[in-house]
KOLMAR-929076 format. One record per residue (C-alpha): x, y, z; residue in one letter. Coordinates in steps of 0.2 Angstrom, whole numbers, padded with zeros to 4 digits, always signed. Each point is the difference from the previous one (the first is absolute). Example, Ala and Ser with C-alpha at 12.3 -4.5 7.8 and 13.67 -1.06 7.14 Angstrom:
<kelums>
+0062-0022+0039A/+0006+0017-0003S/
</kelums>
This chain:
<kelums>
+0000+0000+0000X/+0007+0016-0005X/+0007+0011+0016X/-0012+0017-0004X/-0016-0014-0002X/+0005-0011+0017X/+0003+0019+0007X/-0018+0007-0005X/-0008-0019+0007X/+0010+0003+0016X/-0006+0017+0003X/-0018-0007-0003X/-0001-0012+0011X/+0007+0010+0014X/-0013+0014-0003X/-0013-0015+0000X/+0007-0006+0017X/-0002+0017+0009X/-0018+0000-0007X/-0004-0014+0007X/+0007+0004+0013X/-0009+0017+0003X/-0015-0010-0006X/+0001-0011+0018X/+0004+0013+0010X/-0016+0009+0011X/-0007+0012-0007X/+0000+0018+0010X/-0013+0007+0009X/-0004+0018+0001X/-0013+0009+0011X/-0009+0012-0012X/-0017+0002+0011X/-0010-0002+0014X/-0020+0000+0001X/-0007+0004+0016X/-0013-0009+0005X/-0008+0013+0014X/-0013-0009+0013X/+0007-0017-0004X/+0001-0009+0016X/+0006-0017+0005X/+0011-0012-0010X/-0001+0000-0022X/-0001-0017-0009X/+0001-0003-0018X/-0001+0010-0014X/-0005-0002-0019X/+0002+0009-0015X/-0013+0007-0013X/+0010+0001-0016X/-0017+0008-0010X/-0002+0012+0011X/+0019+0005+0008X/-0008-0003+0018X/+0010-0010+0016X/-0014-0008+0013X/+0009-0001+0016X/-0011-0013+0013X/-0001+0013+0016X/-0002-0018+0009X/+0000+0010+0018X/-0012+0012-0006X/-0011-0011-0010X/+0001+0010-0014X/+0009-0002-0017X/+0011+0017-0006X/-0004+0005-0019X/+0016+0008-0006X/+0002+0010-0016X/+0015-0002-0007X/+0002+0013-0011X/-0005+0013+0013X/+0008-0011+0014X/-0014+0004+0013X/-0014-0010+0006X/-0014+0001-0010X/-0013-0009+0012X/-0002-0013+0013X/-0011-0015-0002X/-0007+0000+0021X/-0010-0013+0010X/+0012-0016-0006X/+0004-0010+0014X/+0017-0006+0000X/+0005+0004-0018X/+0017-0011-0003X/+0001-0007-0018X/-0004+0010-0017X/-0001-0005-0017X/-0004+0010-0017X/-0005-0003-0016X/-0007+0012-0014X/-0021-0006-0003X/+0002-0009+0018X/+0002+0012+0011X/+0011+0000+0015X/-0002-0015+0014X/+0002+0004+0019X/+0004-0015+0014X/-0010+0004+0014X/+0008-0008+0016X/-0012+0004+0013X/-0014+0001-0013X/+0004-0018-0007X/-0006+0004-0017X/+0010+0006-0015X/-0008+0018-0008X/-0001+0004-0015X/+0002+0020-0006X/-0005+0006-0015X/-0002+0020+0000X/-0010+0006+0015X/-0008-0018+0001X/+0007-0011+0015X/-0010-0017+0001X/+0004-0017+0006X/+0009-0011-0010X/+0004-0016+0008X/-0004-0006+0021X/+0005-0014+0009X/+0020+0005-0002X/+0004+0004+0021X/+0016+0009+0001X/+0001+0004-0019X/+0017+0007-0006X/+0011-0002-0013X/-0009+0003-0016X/+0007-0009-0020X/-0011+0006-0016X/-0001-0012-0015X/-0009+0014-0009X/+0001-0009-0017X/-0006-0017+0009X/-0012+0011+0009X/+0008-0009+0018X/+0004+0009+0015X/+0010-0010+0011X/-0002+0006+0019X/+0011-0007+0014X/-0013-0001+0016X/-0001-0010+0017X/+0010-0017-0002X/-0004+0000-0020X/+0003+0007-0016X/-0018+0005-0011X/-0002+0000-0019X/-0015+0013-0004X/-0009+0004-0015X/+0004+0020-0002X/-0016+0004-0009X/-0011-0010+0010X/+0008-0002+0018X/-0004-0020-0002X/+0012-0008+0011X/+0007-0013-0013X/+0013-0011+0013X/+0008+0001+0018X/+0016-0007+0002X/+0004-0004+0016X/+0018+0003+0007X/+0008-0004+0019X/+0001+0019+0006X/-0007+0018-0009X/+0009+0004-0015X/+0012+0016+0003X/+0002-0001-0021X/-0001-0008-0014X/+0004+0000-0018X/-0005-0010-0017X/+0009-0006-0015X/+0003-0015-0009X/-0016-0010+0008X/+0006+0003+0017X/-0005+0011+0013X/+0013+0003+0013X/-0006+0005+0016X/+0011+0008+0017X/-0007-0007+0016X/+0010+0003+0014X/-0011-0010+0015X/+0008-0011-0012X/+0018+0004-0002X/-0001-0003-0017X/-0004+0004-0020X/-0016-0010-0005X/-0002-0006-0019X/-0018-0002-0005X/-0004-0008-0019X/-0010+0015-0006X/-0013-0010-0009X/-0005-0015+0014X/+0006+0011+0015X/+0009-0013+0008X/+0017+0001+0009X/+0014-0008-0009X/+0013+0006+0007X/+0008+0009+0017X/+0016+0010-0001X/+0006+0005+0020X/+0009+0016+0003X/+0006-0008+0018X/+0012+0004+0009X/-0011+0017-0003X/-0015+0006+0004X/-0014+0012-0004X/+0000+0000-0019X/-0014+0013-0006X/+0008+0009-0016X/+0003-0011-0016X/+0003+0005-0018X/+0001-0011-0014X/+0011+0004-0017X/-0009-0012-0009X/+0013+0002-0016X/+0015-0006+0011X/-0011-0013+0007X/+0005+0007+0019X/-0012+0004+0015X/+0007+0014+0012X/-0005-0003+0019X/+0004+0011+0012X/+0000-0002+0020X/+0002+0010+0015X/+0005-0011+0011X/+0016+0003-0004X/-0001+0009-0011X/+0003-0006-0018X/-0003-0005-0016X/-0001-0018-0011X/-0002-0001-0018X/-0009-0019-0003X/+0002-0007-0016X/-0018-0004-0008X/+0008-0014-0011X/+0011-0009+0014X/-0009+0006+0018X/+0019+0005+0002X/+0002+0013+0013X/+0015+0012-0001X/+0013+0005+0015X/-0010+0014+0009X/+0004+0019-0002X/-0001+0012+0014X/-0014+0014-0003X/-0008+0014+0011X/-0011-0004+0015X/-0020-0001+0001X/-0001-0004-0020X/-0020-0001-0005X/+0002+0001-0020X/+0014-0001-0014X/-0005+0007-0017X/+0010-0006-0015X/+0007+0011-0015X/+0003-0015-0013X/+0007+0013-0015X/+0013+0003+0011X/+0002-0017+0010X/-0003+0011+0016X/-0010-0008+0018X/-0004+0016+0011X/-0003-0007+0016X/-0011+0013+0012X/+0002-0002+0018X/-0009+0009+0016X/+0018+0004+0007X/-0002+0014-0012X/+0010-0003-0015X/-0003-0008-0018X/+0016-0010-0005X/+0004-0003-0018X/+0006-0018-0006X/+0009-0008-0015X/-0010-0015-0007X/+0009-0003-0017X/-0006-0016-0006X/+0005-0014+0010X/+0012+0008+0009X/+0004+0003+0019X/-0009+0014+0006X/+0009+0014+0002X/-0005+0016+0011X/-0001+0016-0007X/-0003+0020+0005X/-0008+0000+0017X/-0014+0015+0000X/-0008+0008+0017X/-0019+0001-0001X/-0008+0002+0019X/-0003-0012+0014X/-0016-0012-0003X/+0001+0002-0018X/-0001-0016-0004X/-0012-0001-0016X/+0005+0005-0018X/-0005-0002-0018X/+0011+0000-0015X/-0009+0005-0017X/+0010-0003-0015X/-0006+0012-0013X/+0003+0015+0012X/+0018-0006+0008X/-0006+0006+0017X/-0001-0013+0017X/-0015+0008+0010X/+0003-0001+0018X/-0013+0004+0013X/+0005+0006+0015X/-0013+0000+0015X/-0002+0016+0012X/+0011-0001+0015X/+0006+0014+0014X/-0010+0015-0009X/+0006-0006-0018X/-0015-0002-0011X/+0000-0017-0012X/+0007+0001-0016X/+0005-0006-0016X/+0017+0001-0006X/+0007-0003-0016X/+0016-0007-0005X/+0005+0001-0020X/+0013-0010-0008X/+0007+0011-0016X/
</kelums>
């Protein structure tokens, strides 16, 4: 090979290993609002995302009300009142936008101004998952997962599990499923709803926050007890060696463009990690957000990870938003 061709392929090949490089590295976060949330009392749960209309919904779970946010104003628009509990939310375009009532057992269902009843029977009912072109809402409740009919509210299954799911994901005809009564990840078949499988997270404890990369064929657990994080392969059931992570986590959002896990923890910081492939997972840019923010929500198309921050010594709840460039 001629010196000025093996020169040019050499120079190549170098720029294409810093790009992947860069490629697996965290992406960085930067802090470009806040949205006050005055009145807002008690703990926030989860949030949801309205892409057709640029809102945020933000479950006030302490205030039983859920917080409209318009995004292009960044204010609060309006507040949905008289929701006992509100935890999970799901949103669709034509379906409206799904409320878990905790207290109220039920699972709403808001369109507009209208608030009706959607689904009862579901004690504790939390963690929300929207199927919208299946017309399935999964919602994690009491010792058991539920598959609803989103149009109709008809409770199609109820899949029992050993302790109440904390989180759950689907892909690939499997429903994963956190239970930390039961130290351990559940796999559920998605079409008979049976267990087939159970992945410990032992010696830890107190698994809520999962994510699953269903392209890299990896499921993220994160526990607090210590606090850390394990990335299961979906393929194998293989755990990796656990990475340290900050305390109280409650949810992890994952940026799969850029190969980024953002873990958000009540200790009051969002920790950026590196999830390239099948590689080890390596930590990243630790961000400081506000003790007891523990929930968040990563929306794609925007860049930004919402995190909701709960009022605390005369500070009123907020939203903040963090942008990656």
């Amino acid at each position: 090979m001629p010196f000025a061709m093996a020169s040019r392929l050499g120079r190549f090949l170098l720029v294409a290993l810093w790009c992947a490089i860069a490629a697996a590295q965290p992406g960085p976060l930067h802090l470009v609002a806040t949205i006050d949330l005055p009145g807002t009392t008690g703990r926030l749960d989860h949030l949801a995302y309205a892409a057709d209309q640029n809102l945020l919904f933000v479950a006030g779970l302490g205030a039983d009300t859920v917080e409209v946010i318009d995004l292009k104003a960044r204010r609060r628009l309006r507040r949905i009142t008289g929701i006992r509990e509100p935890q999970g939310l799901a949103y669709a375009p034509g379906l409206g936008l799904f409320v878990a009532s905790g207290q109220g057992d039920a699972i709403l269902r808001v369109q507009g101004e209208q608030v009706r009843t959607l689904a009862t029977g579901l004690p504790d009912a939390d963690n929300l998952r929207l199927d919208a072109s299946a017309g399935r809402l999964y919602v994690g409740y009491g010792n058991a997962l539920a598959v609803i009919d989103a149009r109709s509210g008809a409770v199609l299954q109820r899949l029992p599990l050993p302790g109440h799911p904390e989180a759950f994901d689907i892909a690939e005809n499997r429903i994963y499923v956190n239970v930390p009564t039961a130290g351990a990840v559940i796999v559920l078949d998605l079409t008979s709803g049976k267990s087939i499988a159970q992945w410990p997270v032992a010696p830890a404890r107190a698994n809520f926050a999962m994510a699953l990369d269903a392209s890299s064929h990896r499921l993220f657990v994160a526990t607090r007890r210590p606090p850390q994080l394990l990335a299961f392969a979906t393929d194998t059931a293989q755990a990796s060696p656990p990475v340290p992570v900050c305390g109280d986590v409650d949810d992890l959002a994952l940026d799969a463009t850029r190969h980024t896990l953002y873990v958000v923890c009540g200790d009051g910081h969002v920790l950026a990690m590196g999830t390239q492939d099948r590689t080890p997972v390596q930590p990243g840019q630790a961000v400081g957000t506000a003790a007891g923010a523990r929930t968040g929500l990563w929306v794609p198309a925007l860049r930004t990870l919402f995190v909701a921050v709960p009022a605390s010594g005369g500070r009123s709840a907020a939203i903040l938003l963090y942008q990656v460039p």
